[in-house]
C-alpha positions, 0 to 999 in steps of 0.5 A: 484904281484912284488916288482915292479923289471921287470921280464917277456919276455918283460922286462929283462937284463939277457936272460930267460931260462923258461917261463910258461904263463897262466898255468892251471892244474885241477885235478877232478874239483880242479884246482891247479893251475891258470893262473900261470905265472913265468920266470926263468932267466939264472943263477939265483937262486929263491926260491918258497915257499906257505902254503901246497896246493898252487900249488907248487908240481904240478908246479915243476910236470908241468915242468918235463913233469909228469903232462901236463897243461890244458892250457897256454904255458911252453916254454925252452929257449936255447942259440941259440935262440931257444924255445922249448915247453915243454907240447909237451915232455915227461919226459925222454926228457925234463931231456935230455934237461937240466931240472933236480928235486931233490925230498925231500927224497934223492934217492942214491945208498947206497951199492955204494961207493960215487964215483960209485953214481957220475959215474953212473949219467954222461951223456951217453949212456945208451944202454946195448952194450954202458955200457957193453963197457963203460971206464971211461975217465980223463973227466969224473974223472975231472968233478967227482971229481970237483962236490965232492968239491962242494958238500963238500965230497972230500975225501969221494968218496971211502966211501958207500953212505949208510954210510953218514948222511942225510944232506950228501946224500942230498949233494950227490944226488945234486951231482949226478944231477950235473954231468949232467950238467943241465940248470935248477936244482929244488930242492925240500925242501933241507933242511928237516930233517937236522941238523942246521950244515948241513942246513947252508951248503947246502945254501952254496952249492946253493949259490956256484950255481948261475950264472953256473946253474938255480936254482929254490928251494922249501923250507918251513924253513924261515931261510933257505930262509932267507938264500939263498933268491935272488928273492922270489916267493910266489904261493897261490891257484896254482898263484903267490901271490907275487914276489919280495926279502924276505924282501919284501914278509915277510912283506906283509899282504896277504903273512903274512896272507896266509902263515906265519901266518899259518906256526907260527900257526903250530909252536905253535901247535908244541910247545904245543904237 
């Protein structure tokens, strides 16, 4: 259920980039997720957020090709028109065609300077002869050193990844996906671990995002969401429970119920530990 805004592929301004229709995936009997349908627009930055169980893992799984659906429909929208199934792909494709994760513990190279991490991530070729060959052009400096603005580590680039704080490396492997140039960025629990400093600006870092990628973040921390929130959805038992602004599903009963509720239960259990 929604805020009553059209989302859908009958009912959009903005062209969708993603589809995923009646999706279904058990695992031993368990489904974890039912009948899920969700559409990601062009551009947009949306954030997923649902109590531990909800289907959310297995959803983002769903998308990059780990985990094939039991039924229902993942389709890719390109700009010229043309859709692409995604159940049909495995997961080194499905990253060629733009869909890149950032999972919550980040993954850098830490005895490589913060410029090498970037280098390494760039789109091309990755035969033995093509990297045994490989020079590095003034396109590749240029999109390198644009993307360290935007992660916020100009100046740092000659510096070993090892050497930065948690909230830096975080900032770094986002970097590192986006030299790829991706459509669709999933980023999983960004702000985990970080201090309030660095939690602020990586909201800022995927704010600066929307309109040149898709964003789709996986976050538990309400003020982070608070922060970054565009359009909300709430999955429960791997459906959407609930879709719409954070004002909206903040003060809905059932998500209440379901989920912050639960989150203001282990907070106080927290607290008195």
């Amino acid at each position: 259920m929604s805020d009553g805004s059209p989302h859908g592929p009958l009912y959009r301004d903005t062209p969708l980039i993603l589809s995923v229709s009646g999706v279904d995936k058990a695992f031993d009997g368990f489904k974890a997720v039912r009948d899920l349908n969700f559409y990601l627009e062009e551009g947009e930055l949306r954030t997923v957020i649902g109590p531990n169980g909800a289907g959310k893992s297995t959803f983002m799984d769903i998308l990059t090709g780990r985990t094939r659906p039991d039924r229902g429909t993942v389709t890719l929208h390109e700009r010229d028109g043309h859709d692409i199934d995604l159940r049909k792909l495995r997961e080194f494709r499905i990253n060629r065609l733009g869909i890149a994760r950032k999972f919550q513990t980040p993954s850098v190279y830490v005895t490589h300077t913060v410029y090498n991490n970037l280098l390494l991530s760039l789109n091309r070729p990755r035969s033995v002869w093509s990297a045994l060959f490989y020079r590095e052009s003034p396109e590749d400096r240029e999109r390198i050193h644009a993307v360290l603005a935007t992660i916020g580590l100009s100046g740092r680039e000659a510096e070993l990844a090892g050497a930065l704080s948690h909230g830096q490396k975080q900032w770094l492997e986002i970097g590192m996906l986006l030299v790829q140039e991706p459509r669709i960025l999933l980023v999983d629990e960004p702000a985990a671990g970080m201090s309030d400093e660095e939690t602020v600006k990586t909201g800022e870092l995927l704010l600066s995002l929307e309109g040149k990628h898709s964003v789709i973040v996986i976050e538990h921390d309400m003020e982070f969401i608070r922060q970054i929130a565009r359009k909300v959805t709430v999955l429960h038992q791997g459906s959407v429970l609930k879709e719409g602004s954070f004002d909206f599903v903040k003060n809905q009963p059932d998500v209440i119920e379901v989920y912050l509720g639960r989150q203001g239960a282990r907070e106080r259990e927290e607290a008195a530990s």
